[in-house]
C-alpha positions as CSV (number, residue, x, y, z in Angstrom):
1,X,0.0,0.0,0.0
2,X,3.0,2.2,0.9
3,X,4.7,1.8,-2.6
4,X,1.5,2.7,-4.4
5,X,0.9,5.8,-2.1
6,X,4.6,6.6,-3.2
7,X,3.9,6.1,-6.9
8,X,0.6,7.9,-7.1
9,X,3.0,11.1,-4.9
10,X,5.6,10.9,-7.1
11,X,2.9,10.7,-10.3
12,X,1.4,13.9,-9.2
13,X,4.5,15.6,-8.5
14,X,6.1,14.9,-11.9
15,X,2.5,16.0,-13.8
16,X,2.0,19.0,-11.8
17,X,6.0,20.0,-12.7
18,X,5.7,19.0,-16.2
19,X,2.4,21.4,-16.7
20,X,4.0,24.8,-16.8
21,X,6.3,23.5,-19.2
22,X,3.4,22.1,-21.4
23,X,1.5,25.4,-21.0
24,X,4.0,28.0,-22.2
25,X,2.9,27.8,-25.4
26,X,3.5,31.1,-27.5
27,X,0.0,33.0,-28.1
28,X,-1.3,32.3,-32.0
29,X,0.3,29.2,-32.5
30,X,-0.8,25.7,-32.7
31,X,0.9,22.4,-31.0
32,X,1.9,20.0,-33.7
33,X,-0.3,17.5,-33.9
34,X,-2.2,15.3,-31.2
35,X,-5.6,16.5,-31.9
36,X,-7.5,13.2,-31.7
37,X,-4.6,11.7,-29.1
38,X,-5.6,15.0,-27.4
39,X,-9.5,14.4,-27.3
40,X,-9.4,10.6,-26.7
41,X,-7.1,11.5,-23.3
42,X,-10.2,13.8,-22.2
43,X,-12.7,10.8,-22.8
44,X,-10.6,8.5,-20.8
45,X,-9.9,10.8,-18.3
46,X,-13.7,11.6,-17.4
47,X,-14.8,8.3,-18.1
48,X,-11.8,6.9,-15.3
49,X,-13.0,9.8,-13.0
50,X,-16.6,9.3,-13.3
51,X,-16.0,5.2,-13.0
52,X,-13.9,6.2,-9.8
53,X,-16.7,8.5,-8.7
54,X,-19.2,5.7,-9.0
55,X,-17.8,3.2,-7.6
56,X,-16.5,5.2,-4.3
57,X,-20.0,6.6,-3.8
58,X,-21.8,2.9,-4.7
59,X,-19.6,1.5,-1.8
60,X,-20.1,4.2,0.7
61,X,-24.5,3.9,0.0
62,X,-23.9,0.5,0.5
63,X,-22.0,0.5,3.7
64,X,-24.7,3.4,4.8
65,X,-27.8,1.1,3.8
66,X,-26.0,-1.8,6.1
67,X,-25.5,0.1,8.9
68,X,-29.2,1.4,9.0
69,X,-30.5,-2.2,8.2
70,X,-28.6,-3.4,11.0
71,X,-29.8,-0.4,13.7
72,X,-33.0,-1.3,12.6
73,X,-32.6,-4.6,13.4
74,X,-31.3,-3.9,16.6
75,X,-33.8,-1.3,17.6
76,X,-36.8,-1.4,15.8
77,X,-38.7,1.6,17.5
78,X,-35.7,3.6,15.9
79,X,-36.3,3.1,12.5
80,X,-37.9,6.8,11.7
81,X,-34.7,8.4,13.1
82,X,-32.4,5.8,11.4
83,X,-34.1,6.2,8.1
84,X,-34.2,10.4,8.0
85,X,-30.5,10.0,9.0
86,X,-30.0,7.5,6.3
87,X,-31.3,9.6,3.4
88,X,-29.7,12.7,4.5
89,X,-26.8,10.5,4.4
90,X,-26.9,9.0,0.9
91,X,-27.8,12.6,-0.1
92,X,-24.6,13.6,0.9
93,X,-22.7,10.7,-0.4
94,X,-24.6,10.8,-4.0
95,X,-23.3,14.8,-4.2
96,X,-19.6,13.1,-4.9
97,X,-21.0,11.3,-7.3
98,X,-22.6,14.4,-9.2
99,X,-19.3,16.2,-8.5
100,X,-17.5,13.8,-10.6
101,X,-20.4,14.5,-13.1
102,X,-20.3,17.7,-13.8
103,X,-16.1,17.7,-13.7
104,X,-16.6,15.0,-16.5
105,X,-18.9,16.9,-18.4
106,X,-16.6,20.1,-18.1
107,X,-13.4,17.7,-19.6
108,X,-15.9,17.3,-22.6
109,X,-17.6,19.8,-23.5
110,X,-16.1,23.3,-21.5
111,X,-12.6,22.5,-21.7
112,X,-10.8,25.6,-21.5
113,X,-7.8,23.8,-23.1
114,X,-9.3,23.0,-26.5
115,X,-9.1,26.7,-28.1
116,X,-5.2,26.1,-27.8
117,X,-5.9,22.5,-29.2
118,X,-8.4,23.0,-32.0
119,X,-7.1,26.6,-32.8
C-alpha cells in the first residue's frame, strides 16, 4: 500500500512539474499534432473519473444502507430516526457522485484547453 501511495505522490508531483512547461505555449500558435490523441485523453480521463466517482460513492451507499438495516434490526422503535439520517446520508454521499459528473462533463464539453488545441 505504501509503494503505491509513493507512486501515485511521485505521479502527481512529476504532472504537476511538467504542466507549466506544457502550458508555455506562444499566443497564436498551434501544437503539432495530437488533436485526436488530445481528445481521446479527455474521454478517458472523465470516463476513469466518473467510474472512480461511481464506484467510491456505490460502496459508501452501500455500507450506509447496512448500517441502518442493522440499527434497525437492533432497535426497531428507531427506524424513523435511522431512516431520515440515512437519506440525508446518501444525499450527501450521491453529491460526490454528481461532483464527478459535472467535472466529466466540463473535460468534454467546456474545456478551456481545446481553443489552444483546435485553434
Amino acid at each position: 500500500m505504501k509503494k503505491l501511495l509513493l507512486a501515485v505522490v511521485v505521479a502527481t508531483i512529476f504532472l504537476a512539474s511538467y504542466a507549466p512547461a506544457a502550458m508555455a505555449a506562444e499566443e497564436g500558435t498551434k501544437p503539432s499534432g495530437g488533436n485526436v490523441i488530445f481528445f481521446a485523453a479527455i474521454a478517458i480521463a472523465a470516463g476513469i473519473g466518473m467510474g472512480l466517482g461511481a464506484l467510491g460513492t456505490g460502496i459508501g451507499q452501500g455500507h450506509a444502507v447496512r448500517g441502518a438495516v442493522e440499527g434497525i434490526a437492533r432497535n426497531p422503535g428507531a427506524s424513523g430516526k435511522i431512516l431520515t439520517t440515512m437519506l440525508v446520508g446518501l444525499a450527501m454521499i450521491e453529491s460526490l457522485a454528481i461532483y464527478a459528473l459535472v467535472i466529466a462533463l466540463i473535460l468534454l464539453y467546456a474545456n478551456p484547453l481545446i481553443k489552444y488545441v483546435v485553434g
